[in-house]
SEBA-499301 format. One record per residue (C-alpha): residue in three letters; x, y, z. Coordinates in steps of 0.1 Angstrom, whole numbers, padded with zeros to 4 digits, always signed. Example, Ala and Ser with C-alpha at 12.3 -4.5 7.8 and 13.67 -1.06 7.14 Angstrom:
BEGIN
ALA+0123-0045+0078SER+0137-0011+0071
! end
This chain:
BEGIN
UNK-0523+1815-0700UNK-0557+1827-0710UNK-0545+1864-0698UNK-0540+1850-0661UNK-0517+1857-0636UNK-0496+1831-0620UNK-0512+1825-0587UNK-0500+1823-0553UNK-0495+1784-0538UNK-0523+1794-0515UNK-0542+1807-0538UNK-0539+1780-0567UNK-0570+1754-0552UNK-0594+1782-0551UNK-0585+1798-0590UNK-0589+1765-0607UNK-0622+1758-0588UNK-0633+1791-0599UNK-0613+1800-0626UNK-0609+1761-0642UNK-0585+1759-0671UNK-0602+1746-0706UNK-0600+1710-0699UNK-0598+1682-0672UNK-0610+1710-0649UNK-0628+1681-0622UNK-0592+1661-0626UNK-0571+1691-0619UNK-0590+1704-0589UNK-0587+1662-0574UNK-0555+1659-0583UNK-0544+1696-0565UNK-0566+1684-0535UNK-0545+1649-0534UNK-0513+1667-0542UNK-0520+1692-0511UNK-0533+1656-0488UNK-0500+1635-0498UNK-0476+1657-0515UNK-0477+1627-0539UNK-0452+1629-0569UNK-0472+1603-0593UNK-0502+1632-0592UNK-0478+1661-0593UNK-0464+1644-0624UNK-0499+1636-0640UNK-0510+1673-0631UNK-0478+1681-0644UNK-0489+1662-0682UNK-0524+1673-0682UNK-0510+1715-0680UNK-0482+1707-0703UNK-0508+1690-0730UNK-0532+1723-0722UNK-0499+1749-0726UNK-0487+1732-0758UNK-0521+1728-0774UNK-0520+1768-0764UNK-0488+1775-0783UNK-0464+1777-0754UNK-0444+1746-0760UNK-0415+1766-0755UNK-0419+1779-0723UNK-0422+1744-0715UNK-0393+1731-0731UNK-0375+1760-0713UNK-0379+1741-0684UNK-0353+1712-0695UNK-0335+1694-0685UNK-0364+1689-0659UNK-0393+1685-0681UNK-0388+1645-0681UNK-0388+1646-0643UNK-0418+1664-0640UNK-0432+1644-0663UNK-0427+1613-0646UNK-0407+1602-0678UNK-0369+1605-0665
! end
């Protein structure tokens, strides 16, 4: 999105705090630091629905809904 490369894992922390994506960028960067703390699926799933609102409103809802049958899963919905 945005003309970006998918970033490595390692790499992902350091391109939204430098690089933030158009919206919840303070959210995403504490929800990736919790995520990378606890492994926690609640965040992972509300990280997971912030990027998937962002994407759509972007015009790639069907990448996302490539993603099914998992898309409920991820978003904490199924």
């Amino acid at each position: 999105m945005n003309g970006r490369v998918r970033p490595y894992n390692k790499w992902l922390e350091w391109e939204l705090a430098e690089h933030p994506l158009p919206a919840s960028n303070s959210l995403q960067l504490a929800l990736v630091e919790r995520i990378a703390r606890t492994g926690e699926l609640a965040a992972q799933q509300e990280l997971f629905r912030d990027v998937e609102r962002i994407a759509r409103n972007a015009g790639l809802g069907a990448v996302v809904d490539g993603w099914e049958p998992d898309v409920a899963f991820l978003r904490g919905t199924g």
